[in-house]
C-alpha positions as CSV (number, residue, x, y, z in Angstrom):
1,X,-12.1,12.1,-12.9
2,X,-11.5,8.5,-11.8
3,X,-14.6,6.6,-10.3
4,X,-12.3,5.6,-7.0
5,X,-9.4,7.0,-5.9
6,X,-6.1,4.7,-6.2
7,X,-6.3,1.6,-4.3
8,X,-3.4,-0.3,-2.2
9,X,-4.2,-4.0,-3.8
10,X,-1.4,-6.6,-3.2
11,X,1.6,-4.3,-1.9
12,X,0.8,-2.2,-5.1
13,X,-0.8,1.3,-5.5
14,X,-3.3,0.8,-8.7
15,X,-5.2,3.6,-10.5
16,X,-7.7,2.6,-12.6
17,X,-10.6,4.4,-15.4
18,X,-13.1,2.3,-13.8
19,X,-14.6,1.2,-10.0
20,X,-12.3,-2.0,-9.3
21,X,-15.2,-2.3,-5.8
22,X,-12.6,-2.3,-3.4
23,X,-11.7,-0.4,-0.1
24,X,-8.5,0.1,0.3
25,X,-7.5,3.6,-0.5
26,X,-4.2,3.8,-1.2
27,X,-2.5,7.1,1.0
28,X,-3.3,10.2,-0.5
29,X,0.1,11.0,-2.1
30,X,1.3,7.5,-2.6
31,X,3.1,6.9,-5.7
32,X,0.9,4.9,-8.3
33,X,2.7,2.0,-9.5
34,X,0.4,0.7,-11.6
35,X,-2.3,2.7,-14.3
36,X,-5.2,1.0,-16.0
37,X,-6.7,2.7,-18.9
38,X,-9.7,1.9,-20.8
39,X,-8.7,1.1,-24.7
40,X,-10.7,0.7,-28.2
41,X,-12.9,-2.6,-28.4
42,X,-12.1,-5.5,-30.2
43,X,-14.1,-7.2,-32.3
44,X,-12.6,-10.9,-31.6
45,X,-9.6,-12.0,-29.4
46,X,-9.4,-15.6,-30.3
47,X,-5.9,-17.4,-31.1
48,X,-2.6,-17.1,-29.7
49,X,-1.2,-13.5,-29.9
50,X,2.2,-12.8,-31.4
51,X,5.4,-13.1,-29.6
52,X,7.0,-14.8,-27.4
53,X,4.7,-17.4,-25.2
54,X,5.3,-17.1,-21.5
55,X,2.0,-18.6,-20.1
56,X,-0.5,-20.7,-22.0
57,X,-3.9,-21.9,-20.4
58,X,-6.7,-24.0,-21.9
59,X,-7.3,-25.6,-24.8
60,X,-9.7,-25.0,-28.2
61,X,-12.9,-24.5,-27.6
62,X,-11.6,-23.8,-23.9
63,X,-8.9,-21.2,-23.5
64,X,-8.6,-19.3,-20.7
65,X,-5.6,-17.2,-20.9
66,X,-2.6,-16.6,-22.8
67,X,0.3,-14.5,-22.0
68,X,3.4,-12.9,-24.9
69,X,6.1,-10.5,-24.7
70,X,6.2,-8.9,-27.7
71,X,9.1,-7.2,-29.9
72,X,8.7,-4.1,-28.3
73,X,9.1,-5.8,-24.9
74,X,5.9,-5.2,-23.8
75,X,3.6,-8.1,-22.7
76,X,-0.1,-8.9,-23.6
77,X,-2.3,-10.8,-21.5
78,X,-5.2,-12.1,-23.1
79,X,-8.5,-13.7,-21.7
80,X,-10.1,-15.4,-24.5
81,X,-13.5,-14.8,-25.1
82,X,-13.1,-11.2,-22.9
83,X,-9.9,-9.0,-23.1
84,X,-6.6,-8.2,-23.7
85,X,-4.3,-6.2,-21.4
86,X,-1.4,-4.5,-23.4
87,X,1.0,-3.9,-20.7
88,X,3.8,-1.7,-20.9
89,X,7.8,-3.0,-20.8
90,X,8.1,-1.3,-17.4
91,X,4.8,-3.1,-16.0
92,X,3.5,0.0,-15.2
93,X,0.8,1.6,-17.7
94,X,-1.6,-1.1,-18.9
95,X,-4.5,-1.1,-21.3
96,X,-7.5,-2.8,-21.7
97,X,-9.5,-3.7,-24.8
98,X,-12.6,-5.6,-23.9
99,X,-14.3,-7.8,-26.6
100,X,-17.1,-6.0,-28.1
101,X,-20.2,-7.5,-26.5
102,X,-18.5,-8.1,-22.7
103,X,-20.2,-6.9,-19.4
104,X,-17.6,-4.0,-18.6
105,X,-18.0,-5.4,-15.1
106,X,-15.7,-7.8,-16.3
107,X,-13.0,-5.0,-16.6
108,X,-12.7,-5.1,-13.0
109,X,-13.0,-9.0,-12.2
110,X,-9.9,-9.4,-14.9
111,X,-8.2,-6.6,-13.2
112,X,-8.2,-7.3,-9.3
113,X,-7.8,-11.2,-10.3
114,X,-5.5,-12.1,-13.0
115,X,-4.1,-8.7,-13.9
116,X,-2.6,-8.2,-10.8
117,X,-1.9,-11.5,-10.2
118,X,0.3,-11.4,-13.6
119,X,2.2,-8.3,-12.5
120,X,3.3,-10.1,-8.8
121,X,4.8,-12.8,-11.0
122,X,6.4,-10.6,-13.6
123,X,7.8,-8.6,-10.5
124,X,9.2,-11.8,-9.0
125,X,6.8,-11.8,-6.3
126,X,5.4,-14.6,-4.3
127,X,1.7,-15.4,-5.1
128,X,-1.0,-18.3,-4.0
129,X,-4.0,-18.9,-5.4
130,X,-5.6,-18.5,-1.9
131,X,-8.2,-16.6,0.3
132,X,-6.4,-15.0,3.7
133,X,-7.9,-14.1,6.8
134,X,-6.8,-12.8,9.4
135,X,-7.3,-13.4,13.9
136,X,-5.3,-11.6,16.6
137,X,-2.6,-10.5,14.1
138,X,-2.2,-13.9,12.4
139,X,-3.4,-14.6,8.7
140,X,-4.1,-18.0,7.4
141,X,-4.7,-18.6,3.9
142,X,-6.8,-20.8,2.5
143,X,-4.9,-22.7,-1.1
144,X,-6.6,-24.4,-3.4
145,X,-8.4,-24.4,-7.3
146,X,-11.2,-22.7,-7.6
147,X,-14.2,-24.6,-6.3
148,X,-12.2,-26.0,-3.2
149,X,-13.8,-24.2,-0.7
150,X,-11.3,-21.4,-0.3
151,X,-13.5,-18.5,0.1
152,X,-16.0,-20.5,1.7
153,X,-13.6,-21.3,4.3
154,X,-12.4,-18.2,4.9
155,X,-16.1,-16.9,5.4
156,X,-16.6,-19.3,8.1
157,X,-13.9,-17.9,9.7
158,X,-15.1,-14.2,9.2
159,X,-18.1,-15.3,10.9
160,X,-16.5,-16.5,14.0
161,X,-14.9,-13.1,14.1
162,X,-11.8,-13.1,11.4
163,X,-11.3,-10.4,9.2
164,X,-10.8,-10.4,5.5
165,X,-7.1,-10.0,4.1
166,X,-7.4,-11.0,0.4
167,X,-9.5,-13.3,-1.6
168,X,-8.1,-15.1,-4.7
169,X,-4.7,-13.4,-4.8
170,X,-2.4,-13.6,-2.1
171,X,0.9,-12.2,-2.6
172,X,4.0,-13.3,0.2
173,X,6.6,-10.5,1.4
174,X,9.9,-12.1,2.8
175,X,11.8,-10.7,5.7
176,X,11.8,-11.4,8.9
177,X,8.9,-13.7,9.2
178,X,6.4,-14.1,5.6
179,X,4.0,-11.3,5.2
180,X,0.5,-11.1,3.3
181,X,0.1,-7.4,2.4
182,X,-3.8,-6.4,1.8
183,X,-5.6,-7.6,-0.9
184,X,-9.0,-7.7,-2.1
185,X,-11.5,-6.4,0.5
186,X,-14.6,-9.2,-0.6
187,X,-14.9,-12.0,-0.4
188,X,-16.5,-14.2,-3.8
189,X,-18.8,-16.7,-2.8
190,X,-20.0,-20.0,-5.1
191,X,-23.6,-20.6,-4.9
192,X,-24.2,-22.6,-1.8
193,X,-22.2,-20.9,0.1
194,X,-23.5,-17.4,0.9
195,X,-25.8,-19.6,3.1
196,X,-22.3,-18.2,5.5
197,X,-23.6,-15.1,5.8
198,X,-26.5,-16.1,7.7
199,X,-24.2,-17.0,10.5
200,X,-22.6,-13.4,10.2
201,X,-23.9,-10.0,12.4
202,X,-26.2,-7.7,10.7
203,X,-24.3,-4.5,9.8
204,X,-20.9,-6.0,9.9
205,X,-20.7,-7.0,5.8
206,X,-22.1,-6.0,2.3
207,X,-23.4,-8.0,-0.3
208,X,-23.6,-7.8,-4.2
209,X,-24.1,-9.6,-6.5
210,X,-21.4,-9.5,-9.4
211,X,-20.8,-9.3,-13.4
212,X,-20.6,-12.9,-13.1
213,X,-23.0,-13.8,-10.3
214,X,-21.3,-14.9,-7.8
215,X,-22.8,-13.9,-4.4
216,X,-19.6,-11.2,-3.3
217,X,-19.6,-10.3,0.5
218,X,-17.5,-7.4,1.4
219,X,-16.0,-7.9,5.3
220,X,-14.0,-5.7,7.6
221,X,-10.1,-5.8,7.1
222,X,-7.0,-5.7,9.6
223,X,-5.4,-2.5,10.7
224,X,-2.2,-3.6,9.1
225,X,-0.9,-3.2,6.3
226,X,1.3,-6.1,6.2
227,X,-0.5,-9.3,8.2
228,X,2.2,-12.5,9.5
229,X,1.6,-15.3,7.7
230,X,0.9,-18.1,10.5
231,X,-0.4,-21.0,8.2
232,X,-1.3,-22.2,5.0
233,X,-4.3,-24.2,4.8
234,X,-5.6,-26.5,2.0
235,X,-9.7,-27.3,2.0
236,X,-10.6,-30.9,1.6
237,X,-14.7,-30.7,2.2
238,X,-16.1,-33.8,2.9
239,X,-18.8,-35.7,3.4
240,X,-18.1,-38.0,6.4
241,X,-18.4,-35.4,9.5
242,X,-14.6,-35.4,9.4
243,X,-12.9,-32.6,10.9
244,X,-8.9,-33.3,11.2
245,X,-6.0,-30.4,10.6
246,X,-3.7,-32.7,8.8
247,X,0.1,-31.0,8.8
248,X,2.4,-31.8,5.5
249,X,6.1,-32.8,5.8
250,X,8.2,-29.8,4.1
251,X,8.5,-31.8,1.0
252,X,5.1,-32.6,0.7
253,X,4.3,-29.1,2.0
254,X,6.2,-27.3,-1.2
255,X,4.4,-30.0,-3.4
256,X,0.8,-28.5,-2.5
257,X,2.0,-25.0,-2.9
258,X,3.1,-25.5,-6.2
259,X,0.3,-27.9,-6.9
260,X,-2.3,-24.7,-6.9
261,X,-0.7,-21.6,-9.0
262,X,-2.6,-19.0,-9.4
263,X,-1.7,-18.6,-13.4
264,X,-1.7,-21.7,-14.8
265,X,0.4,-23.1,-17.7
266,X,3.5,-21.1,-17.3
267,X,6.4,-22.0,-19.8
268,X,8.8,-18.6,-18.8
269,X,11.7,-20.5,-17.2
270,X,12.2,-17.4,-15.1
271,X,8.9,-17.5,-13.4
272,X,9.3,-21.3,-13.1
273,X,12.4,-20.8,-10.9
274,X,10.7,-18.4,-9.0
275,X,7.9,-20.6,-8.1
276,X,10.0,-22.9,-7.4
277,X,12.1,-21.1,-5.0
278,X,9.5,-19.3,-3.7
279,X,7.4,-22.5,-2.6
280,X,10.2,-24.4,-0.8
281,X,10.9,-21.2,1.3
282,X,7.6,-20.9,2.3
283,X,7.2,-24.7,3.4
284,X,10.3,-24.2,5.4
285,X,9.3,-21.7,7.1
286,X,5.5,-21.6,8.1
287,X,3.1,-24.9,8.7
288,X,0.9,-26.1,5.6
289,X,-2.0,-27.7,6.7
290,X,-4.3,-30.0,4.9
291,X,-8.3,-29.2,6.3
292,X,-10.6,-31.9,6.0
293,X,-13.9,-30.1,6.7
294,X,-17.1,-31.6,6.6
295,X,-19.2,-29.5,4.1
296,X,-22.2,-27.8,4.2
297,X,-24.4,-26.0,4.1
298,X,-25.1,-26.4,6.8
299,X,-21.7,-25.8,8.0
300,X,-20.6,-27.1,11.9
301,X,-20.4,-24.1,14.4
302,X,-16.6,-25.5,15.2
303,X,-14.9,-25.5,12.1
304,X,-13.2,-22.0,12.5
305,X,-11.9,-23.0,15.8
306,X,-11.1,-26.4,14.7
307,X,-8.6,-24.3,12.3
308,X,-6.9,-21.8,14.5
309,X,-5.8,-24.9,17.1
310,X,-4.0,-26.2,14.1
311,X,-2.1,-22.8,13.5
312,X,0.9,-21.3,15.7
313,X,1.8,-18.3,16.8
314,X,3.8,-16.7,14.5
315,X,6.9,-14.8,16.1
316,X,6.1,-11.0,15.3
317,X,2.6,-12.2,16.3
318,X,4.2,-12.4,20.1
319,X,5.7,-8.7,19.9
């Protein structure tokens, strides 16, 4: 019997042999479009696997992640130093061989991060490496590198009343105005800055501490399933008390989304385009703002205010 039952992560329906800590059950019923499975350990990962190279990250004695497609058309991801994920042709069965000596918590950081964030690329799907809340049926995410503040910032905002869409992965749905479908349900917090949660109500978040110790906070969600995209924002913490919403030109715009994938070092030419396509579209159609926050802690009360001045209305937004 599974530890959770399937959950609806990124506009996808995932099963897994282990707790991925998330709550979002998927509908009971719902098709499940993705199945991770534990496999046999391994006693090393280290080196480039066999086939062809698709995405390459890092460099000896610092790899991060490496990504084939094999003969047999299926792909392998691995994390060096952690796991492989043996993914099937279709994308839709995938196992995981952790390296013998790793936390197995790590199963389900790997999995909710840069599994799925793998499989919305290999399904030609629009992804940011980006934190999203959400306010009066508007999401704003938060772009950036890890270490810019995203999460952070998106804490403030869950603090002055915002509610948690995704953290780390967000995934874009065209139509007739850019859609965020649900994502992760916590929020992972740097040392630093869980000194948010102080601002936060008693009884309306969770906190953990997880397999790599960050301080995770775990916040209501939207009643949607598909939130309007009304902004993206990219954290510039400062120093200096300054606290501007800076908006990007569209060329300048589609340079800042591109400038923060969430899978580095691609070399498919397939994906390339796709990313390409994918981040002039967006910088057409909804604002990209550049936030230069004064950091904390301790953060200024007006900061999360300070942000949703900067962002429209988006048009399904109005009804």
């Amino acid at each position: 019997m599974r530890p959770e039952p399937p959950q609806r992560l990124y506009g996808l329906t995932v099963a897994a042999d282990f707790a991925l800590h998330q709550d979002r059950p998927a509908p009971p019923g719902a098709p499940v479009d993705l199945t991770v499975r534990d496999g046999e350990p391994l006693a090393d990962n280290r080196g480039t696997p066999a086939g062809e190279l698709l995405l390459d990250f890092g460099k000896e004695p610092d790899r991060w992640y490496s990504v084939v497609r094999r003969a047999d058309s299926s792909v392998l991801l691995r994390v060096h130093g952690v796991c492989d994920f043996v993914i099937a042709p279709d994308l839709r069965d995938v196992t995981v061989h952790l390296v013998h000596g790793t936390d197995p918590g790590m199963r389900a950081i790997m999995t909710t991060g840069t599994l799925l964030a793998l499989q919305l690329y290999l399904r030609g799907r629009t992804v940011l490496h980006a934190s999203a809340v959400e306010r009066d049926g508007t999401a704003v995410a938060f772009l950036g590198h890890s270490g810019m503040g995203k999460s952070t910032l998106a804490a403030l905002l869950c603090a002055a009343g915002a509610r948690v869409v995704s953290d780390d992965v967000v995934p874009v749905a065209s139509g007739d105005w850019p859609l965020v479908p649900l994502g992760a349900t916590e929020l992972r917090l740097r040392p630093g800055a869980e000194a948010v949660t102080e601002t936060m109500t008693a009884g309306t978040y969770r906190v953990r501490t997880s397999t790599d110790d960050r301080t995770v906070v775990g916040l209501p969600s939207p009643g949607l399933a598909d939130v309007p995209l009304g902004a993206v924002v990219v954290p510039r913490p400062n120093r200096e008390d300054r606290l501007e919403m800076e908006r990007l030109d569209p060329k300048s715009a589609a340079f800042a989304i591109m400038s923060f994938p969430r899978l580095m070092g691609w070399r498919d030419p397939v994906v390339l385009g796709q990313v390409l396509a994918h981040a002039s579209w967006l910088a057409r159609t909804v604002p990209v703002l550049v936030a230069h926050v004064p950091w904390g802690p301790p953060f200024r009360a007006d900061v999360a205010e300070a942000v949703w001045a900067a962002v429209e209305p988006v048009p399904l937004a109005r009804g």
